[in-house]
C-alpha positions in Angstrom: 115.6 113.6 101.0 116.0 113.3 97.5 116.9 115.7 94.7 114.4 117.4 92.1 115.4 115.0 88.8 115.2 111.9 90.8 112.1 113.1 92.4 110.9 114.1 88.5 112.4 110.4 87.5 110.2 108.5 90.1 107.2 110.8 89.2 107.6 109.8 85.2 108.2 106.0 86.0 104.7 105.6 88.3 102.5 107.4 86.2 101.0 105.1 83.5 99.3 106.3 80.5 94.8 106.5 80.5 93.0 104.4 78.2 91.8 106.1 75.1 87.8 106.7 73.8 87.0 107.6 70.1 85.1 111.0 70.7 83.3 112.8 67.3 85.9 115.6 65.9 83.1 118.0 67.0 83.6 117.6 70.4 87.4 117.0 70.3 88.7 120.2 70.5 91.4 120.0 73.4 91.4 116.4 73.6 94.7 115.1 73.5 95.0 112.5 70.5 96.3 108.6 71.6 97.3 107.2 68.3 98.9 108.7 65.0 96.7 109.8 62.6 97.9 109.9 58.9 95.9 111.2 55.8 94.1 108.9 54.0 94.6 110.9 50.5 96.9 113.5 48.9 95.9 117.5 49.4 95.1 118.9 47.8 92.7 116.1 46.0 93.3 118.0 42.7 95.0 120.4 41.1 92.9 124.1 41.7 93.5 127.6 41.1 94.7 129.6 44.2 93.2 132.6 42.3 90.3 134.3 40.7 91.9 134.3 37.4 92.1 132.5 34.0 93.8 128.9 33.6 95.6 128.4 30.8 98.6 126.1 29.4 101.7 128.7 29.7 103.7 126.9 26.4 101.0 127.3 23.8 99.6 131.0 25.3 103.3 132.2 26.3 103.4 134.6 23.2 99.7 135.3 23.0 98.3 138.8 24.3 94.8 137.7 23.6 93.2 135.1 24.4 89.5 133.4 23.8 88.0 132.1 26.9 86.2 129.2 26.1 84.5 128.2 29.6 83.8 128.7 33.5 84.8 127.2 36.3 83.7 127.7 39.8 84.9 125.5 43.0 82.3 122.8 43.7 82.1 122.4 39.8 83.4 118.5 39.1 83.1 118.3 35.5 86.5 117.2 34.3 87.0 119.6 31.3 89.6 119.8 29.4 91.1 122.7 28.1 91.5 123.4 23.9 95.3 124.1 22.9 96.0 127.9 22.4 92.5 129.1 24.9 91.5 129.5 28.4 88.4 129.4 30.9 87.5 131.5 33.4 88.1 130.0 36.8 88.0 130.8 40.6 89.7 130.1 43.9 89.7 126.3 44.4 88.4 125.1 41.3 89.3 122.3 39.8 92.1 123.0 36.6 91.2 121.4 33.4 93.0 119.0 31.9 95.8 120.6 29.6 96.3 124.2 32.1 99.2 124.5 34.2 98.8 128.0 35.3 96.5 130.6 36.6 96.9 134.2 35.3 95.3 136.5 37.9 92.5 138.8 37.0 94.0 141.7 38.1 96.5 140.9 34.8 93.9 140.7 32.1 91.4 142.9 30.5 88.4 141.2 30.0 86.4 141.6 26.9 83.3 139.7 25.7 84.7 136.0 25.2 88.4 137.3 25.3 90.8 138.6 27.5 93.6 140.6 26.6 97.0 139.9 28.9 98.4 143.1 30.0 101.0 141.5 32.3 105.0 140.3 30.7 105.6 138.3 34.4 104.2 135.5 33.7 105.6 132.2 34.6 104.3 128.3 34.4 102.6 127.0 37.1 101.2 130.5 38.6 98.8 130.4 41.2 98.0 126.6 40.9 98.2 124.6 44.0 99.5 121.2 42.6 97.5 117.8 43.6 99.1 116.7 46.5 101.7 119.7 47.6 100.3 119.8 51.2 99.9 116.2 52.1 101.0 113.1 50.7 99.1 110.2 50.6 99.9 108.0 54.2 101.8 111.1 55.1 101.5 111.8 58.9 99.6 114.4 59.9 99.6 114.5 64.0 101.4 112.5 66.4 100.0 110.7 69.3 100.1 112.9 72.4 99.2 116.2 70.0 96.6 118.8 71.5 94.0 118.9 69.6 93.8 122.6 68.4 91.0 124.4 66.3 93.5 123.9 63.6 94.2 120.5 64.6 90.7 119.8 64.4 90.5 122.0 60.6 93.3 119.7 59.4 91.4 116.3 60.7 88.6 117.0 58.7 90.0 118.1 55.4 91.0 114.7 55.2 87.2 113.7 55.7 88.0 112.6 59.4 84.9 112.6 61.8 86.1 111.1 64.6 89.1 110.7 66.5 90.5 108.0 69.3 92.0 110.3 72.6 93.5 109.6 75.8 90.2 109.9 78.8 90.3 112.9 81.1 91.9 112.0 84.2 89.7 112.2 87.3 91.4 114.1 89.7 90.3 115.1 93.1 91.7 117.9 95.9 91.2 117.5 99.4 92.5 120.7 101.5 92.9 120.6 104.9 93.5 123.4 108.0 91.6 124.3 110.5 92.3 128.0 109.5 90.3 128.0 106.2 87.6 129.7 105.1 85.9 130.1 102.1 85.5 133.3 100.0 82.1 135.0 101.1 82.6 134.2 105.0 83.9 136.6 107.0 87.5 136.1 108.2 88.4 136.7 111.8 92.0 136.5 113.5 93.8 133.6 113.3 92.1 132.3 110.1 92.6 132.7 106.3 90.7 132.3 103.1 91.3 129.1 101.0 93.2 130.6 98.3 94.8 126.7 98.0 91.4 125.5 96.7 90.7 128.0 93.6 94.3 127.9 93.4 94.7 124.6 92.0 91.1 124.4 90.8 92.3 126.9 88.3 95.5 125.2 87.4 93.2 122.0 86.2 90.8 124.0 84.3 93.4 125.9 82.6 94.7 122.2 81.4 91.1 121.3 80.1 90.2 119.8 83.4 87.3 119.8 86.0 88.0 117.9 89.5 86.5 115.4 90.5 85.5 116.7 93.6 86.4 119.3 95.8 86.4 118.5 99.8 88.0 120.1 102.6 89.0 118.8 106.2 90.3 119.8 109.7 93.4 119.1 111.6 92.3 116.1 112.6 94.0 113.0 111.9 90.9 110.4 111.9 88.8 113.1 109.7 91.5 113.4 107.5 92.2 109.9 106.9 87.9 109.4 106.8 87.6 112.0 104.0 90.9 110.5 102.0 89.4 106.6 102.6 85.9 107.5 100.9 87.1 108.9 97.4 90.5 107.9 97.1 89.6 104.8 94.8 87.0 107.4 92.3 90.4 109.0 91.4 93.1 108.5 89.0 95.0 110.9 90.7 93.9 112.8 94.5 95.6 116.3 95.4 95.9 116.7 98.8 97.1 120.8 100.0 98.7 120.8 103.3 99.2 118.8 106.6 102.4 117.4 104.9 105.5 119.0 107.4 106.3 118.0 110.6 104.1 119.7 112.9 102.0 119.0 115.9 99.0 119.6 113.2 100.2 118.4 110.0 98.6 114.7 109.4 98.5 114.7 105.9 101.0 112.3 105.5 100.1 109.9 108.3 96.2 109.9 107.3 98.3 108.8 103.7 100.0 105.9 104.8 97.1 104.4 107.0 94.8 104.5 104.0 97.2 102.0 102.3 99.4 104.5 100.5 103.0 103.4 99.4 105.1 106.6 99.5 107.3 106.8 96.8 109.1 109.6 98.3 108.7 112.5 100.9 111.2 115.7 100.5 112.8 117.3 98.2 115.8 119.2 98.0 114.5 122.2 96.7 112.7 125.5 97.7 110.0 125.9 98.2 108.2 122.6 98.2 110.6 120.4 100.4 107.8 118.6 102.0 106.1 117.4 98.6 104.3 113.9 99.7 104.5 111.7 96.7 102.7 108.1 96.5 100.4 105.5 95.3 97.6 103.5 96.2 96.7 100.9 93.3 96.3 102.7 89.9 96.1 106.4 92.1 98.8 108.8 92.5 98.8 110.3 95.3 100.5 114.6 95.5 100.9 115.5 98.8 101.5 119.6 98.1 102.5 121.9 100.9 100.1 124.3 102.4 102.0 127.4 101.5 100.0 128.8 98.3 103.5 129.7 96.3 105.3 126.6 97.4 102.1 124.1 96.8 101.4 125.8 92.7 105.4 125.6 92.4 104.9 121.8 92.9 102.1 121.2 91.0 103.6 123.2 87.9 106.7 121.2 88.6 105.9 118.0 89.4 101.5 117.3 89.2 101.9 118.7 85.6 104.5 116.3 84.3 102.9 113.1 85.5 99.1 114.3 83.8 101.1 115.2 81.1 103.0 111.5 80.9 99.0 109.8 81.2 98.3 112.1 78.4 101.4 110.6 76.1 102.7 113.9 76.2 106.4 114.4 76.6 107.8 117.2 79.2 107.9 120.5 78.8 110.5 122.1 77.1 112.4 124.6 79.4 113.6 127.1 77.9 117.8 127.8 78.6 117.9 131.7 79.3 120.3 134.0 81.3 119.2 135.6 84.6 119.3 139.2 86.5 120.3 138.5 89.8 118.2 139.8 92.6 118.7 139.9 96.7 117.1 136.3 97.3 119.6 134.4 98.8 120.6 131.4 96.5 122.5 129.1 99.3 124.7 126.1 97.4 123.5 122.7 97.7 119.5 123.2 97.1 117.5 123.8 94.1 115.7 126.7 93.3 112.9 127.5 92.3 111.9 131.3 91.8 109.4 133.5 90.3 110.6 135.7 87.7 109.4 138.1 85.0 110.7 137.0 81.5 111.2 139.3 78.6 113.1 138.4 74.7 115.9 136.5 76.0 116.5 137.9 80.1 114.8 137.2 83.1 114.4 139.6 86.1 113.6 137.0 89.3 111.4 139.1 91.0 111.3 139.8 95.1 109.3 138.3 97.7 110.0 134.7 97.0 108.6 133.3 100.5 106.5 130.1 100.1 103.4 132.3 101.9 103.3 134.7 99.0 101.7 134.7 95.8 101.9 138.3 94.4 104.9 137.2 92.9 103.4 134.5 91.5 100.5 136.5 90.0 103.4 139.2 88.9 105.2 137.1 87.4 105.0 135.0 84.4 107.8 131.8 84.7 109.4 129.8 87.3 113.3 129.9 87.1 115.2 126.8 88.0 118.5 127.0 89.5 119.8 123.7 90.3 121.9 122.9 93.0 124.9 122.5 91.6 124.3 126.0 89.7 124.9 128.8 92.5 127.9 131.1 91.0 129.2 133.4 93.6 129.0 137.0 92.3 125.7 136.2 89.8 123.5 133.6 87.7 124.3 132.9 84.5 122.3 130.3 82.6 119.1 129.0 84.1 115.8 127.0 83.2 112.7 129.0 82.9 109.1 127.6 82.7 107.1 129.6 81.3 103.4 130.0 83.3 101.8 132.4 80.8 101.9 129.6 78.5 99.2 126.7 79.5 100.6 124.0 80.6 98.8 121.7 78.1 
């Protein structure tokens, strides 16, 4: 059995990153960008007004309390005018300045009258509501890193810079395979001895809230030769297979065996945590392979934990960021030794771990909104101190 950062190490190592396709901006919206993308020109292009006002140059109309305008100036206009010493034009938000101004007074400072304006305002300074050529972006300035989601402002950025398409990483194809002989689905009715297959929609929803739809979805039995059937005919259509249950040491659990004779090489097999001990993980050519526990709580702790971090690493996306935070202790028992990992309810800068904490149990889960780490070599006596939180009502991607 290993521990949780070599566990995470080995995870990181194996997984490789997907080859990238060029995709048009409009349909790149949550894409995850594979190369650095830097601006092709200066922003703004030109100086403009950031203003409905009047542009003028501030040294020769600093005294001045009237003024003749001598012109107009809308944005989209691209006559390059240039402004008479001593006079203004009339110009609105994001026009283009003519040569000679340097500053914008507002409208709201000026009374206008027939070709004149009279300036009502002693606060004027050079260089007022102009947004000089270039003050956003410089030319060959970065603008997104490799590995960056592509947001709706992501994608606004991309194309003020005249961008129309973009090279991303490719979706992973990822496939779950369930198994029990005590599943059923949803809209069945459920007699003793069996339970709905929360385990499916469970992780289901986990991949669509990171932007992505399985695969396929199949289930099996307790039944090692079904088991290892259904794994042998999609396990090469994947670039990564989820497999919930069958992985402890039970009479029924084949999960693991049905692994290995389909060619898997198991990286590793336990963890030294809770829950999740019996996380499965392995490969089989250029597919991982995540063997999750049954349990609901202990098989979405692994795959926040661990499935998360390798689809992250194909993405080119670094880990996520856990936040350092201090705790309120609760009854669980923390024993030394063993890493934890426990639902909690975080708020500012605290973190109330929440009760019912058994692997079988997800109304913690839904309750709560992180996942707090304490380590094995971080179990004070009396209370907790300092932990790691994930955050869950963030998404993942």
């Amino acid at each position: 059995m290993i521990s949780v950062n070599e566990a995470k190490e080995l995870v990181h190592a194996h997984t490789e990153r997907l080859p990238s396709a060029t995709v048009a901006i409009s349909d790149a919206v949550g894409c995850i960008l594979s190369e650095d993308i830097h601006a092709n020109f200066e922003y703004p292009f030109f100086d403009q007004s950031a203003m409905d006002g009047y542009a003028y140059n501030y040294e020769s109309c600093q005294n001045k309390k009237v003024i003749e305008v001598t012109d107009e100036i809308a944005a989209g206009d691209t006559r390059e005018l240039t402004l008479e010493n001593g006079k203004c034009v009339r110009i609105y938000t994001g026009a283009l300045l003519p040569e000679g101004a340097d500053s914008v007074i507002i409208q709201e400072k000026v009374v206008p009258d027939a070709k004149l304006i009279q300036v009502n305002a002693g606060d004027l300074k050079k260089g007022d509501n102009v947004r000089q050529k270039g003050c956003q972006t410089k030319k060959s300035e970065r603008l997104l890193l490799s590995g960056t989601k592509l947001t709706p402002a992501a994608i606004g950025l991309l194309v003020t810079f005249g961008i129309h398409e973009v090279n991303v990483f490719t979706t992973p194809r990822v496939g779950i395979i369930t198994t029990g002989n005590e599943l059923v689905y949803p809209g069945e009715p459920l007699r003793k001895g069996q339970v709905y297959n929360s385990g499916t929609f469970m992780l289901l929803s986990a991949l669509l809230e990171g932007r992505m739809e399985p695969a396929f979805i199949l289930h099996s039995g307790d039944d090692t030769e079904a088991i290892k059937n259904t794994i042998a005919s999609v396990i090469d259509n994947c670039d990564l297979l989820l497999i919930s249950g069958g992985m402890s040491v039970g009479k029924y659990d084949h999960g693991r065996s049905a692994l290995l004779a389909c060619g898997v090489q198991e990286i590793f097999y336990k963890v030294n945590q809770r829950p999740g001990k019996v996380l499965f993980f392995g490969k089989k050519d250029q597919t991982l392979v995540f063997g999750l526990p049954g349990n609901p709580a202990a098989s979405l702790t692994c795959f926040y934990e661990y499935v998360t971090l390798s689809i992250r690493k194909m993405y080119g996306m670094p880990p996520i960021q856990k936040q350092k935070i201090d705790a309120v202790p609760s009854g669980t028992i923390i024993k030394p030794g063993v890493t934890y990992f426990l639902k909690g309810k975080v708020d500012g800068s605290h973190v109330t771990i929440l009760s019912d904490q058994e692997s079988f149990k997800l109304n913690s889960f839904a309750e709560g909104n992180c996942l707090v780490e304490i380590t094995e070599n971080n179990h004070p006596e009396k209370k907790i101190n300092v932990v790691h939180v994930n955050h869950l009502d963030r998404c993942w991607m």
